[in-house]
N, C-alpha and C positions, 0 to 999 in steps of 0.2 A: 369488949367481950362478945357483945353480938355477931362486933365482922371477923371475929374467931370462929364464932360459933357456926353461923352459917353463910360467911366469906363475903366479900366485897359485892357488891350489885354488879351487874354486868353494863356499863356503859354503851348503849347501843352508839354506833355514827351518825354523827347526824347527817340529814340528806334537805336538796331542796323540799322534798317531800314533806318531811316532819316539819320543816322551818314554814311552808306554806300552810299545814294545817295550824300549826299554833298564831299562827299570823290574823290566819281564817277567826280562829278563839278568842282572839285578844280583839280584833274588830267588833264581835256578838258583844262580849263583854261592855265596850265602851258604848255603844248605843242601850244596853239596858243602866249603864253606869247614868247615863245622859236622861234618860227616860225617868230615874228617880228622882235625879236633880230638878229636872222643871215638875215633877211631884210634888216636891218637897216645897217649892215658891208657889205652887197655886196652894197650898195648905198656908203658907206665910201670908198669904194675901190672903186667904179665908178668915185666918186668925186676926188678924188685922183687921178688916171689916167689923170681924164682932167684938172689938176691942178686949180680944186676950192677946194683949203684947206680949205674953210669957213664952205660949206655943208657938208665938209668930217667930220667935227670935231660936227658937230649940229647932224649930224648922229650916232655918236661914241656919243656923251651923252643923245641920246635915245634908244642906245642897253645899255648903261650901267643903264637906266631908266628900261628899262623891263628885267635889270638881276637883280635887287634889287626887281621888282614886284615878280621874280622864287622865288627870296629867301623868300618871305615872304610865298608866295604861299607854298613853301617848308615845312616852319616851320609850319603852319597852319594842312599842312597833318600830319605832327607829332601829333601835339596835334589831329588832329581826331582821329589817330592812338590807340595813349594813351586811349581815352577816350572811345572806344570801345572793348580796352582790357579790361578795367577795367570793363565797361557794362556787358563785357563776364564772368569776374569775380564775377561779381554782381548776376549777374544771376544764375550762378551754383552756389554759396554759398546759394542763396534763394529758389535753386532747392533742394538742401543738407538739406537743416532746413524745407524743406517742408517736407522733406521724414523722417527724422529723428522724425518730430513730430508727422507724420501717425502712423512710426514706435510704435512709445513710446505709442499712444492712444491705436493702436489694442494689444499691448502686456498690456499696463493695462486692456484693456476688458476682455482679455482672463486670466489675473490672477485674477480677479473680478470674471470671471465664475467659474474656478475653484481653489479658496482659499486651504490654505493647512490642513483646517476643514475637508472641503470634500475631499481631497485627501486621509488623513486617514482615515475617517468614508468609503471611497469605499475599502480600501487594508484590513479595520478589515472585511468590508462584504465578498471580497474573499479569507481569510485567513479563515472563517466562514466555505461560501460554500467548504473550499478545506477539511474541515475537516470533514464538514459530506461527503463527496464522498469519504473518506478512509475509514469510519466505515460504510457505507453501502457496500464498495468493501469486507470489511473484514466479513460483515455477508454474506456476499455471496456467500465470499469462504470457508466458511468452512459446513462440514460434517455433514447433519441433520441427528440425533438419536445418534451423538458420543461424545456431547460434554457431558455424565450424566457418564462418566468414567475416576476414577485417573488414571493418564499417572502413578504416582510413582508405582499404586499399579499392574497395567501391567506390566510397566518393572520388579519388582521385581518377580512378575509370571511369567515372561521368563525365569529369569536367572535360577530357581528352574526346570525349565522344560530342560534346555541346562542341566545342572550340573548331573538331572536324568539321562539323553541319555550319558553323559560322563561316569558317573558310569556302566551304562552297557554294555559301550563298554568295558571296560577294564574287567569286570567280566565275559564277554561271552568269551568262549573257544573258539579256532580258527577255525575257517568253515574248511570244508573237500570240497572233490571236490565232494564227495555224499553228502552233508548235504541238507538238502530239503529247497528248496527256501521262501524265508521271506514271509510270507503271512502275510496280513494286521488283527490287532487284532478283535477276533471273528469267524474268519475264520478256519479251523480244515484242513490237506490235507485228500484227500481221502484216504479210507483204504477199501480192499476187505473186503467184507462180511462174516464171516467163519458159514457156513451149521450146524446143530446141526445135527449127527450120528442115524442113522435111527436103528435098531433092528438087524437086518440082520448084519447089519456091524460092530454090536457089538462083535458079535457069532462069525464072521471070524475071526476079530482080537484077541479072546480069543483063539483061535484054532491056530494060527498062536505063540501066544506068549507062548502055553503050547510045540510046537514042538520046540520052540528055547532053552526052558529051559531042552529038553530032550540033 
């Protein structure tokens, strides 16, 4: 009728928070629980000294009253105990699946962004660009005005040009220590001039070679 009337209590959640103050409580409680008990034994030992066995004994089954209240008290911290490890457990498990399903969304985003379509249509783009930056390096490096010449038909005009220079070595006779220095072809060495014999000099040497014949 009442929880008609003005409806169910509202059950709050419990937190480690609450679970530690009641923890906190039930601790206070069992040291004043404790405090009564050896109360209640130094009054049994009183009573007992002054031989009133009666009080002694009504004293003795209210410390064994509030060591059965320790022991519940006791067992109560357990179960808070329990129940806030497991809270603790609760929690990082739900910290764990929190982070695991961050995890899992941003890494499906990010293979959403980049599928493996466009991974290959970007590696064919730079396998593209890599290939025109080799044939532009390669027109670059080579030799303008030299590419309208057979390499066979040069080499083959070398070896005809070595083979010549071989043949004339072996057919040139062997230099002296006077032989006149190699001059480059075209070149002639100089040679004195020789005078053509004037009149006069003809007459002498005609008179000279008629006394040698005498």
């Amino acid at each position: 009728m009442f929880a008609k009337l003005f409806g169910k209590p509202k059950m709050e959640p419990i937190t480690l928070e609450k679970l530690s103050e009641n923890l906190e409580m039930l601790e206070k409680m069992e040291k004043g629980l404790q405090k009564k008990a050896a109360a209640e034994v130094e009054k049994a030992q009183k009573f007992s000294r002054a031989k009133n066995k009666r009080a002694a004994i009504q004293s003795l089954k209210k410390k064994r009253l509030y060591d059965q209240q320790i022991e519940n008290n006791g067992n109560s911290q357990l179960r808070v105990h329990d129940l806030m490890i497991m809270l603790e457990g609760a929690k990082a498990n739900i910290e764990t699946v929190d982070a695991l399903r961050t995890g899992a969304a941003a890494l499906k985003a990010m293979q959403k962004a980049a599928n493996i379509e466009e991974v290959e249509k970007t590696l064919d783009e730079v396998h593209e660009q890599t290939e025109k930056m080799k044939q532009i390096q390669e027109a670059l490096s080579t030799p303008i005005g030299f590419d309208d010449f057979d390499e066979d038909e040069l080499e083959a005009e070398l070896e005809e040009l070595e083979s010549a220079e071989l043949e004339q070595q072996l057919l040139q006779p062997a230099a002296t220590s006077t032989a006149p220095a190699h001059l480059p072809a075209g070149r002639q060495p100089n040679r004195p001039i020789l005078q053509k014999p004037t009149v006069d000099e003809e007459d002498e040497l005609a008179a000279l070679q008629a006394e040698m014949a005498l």
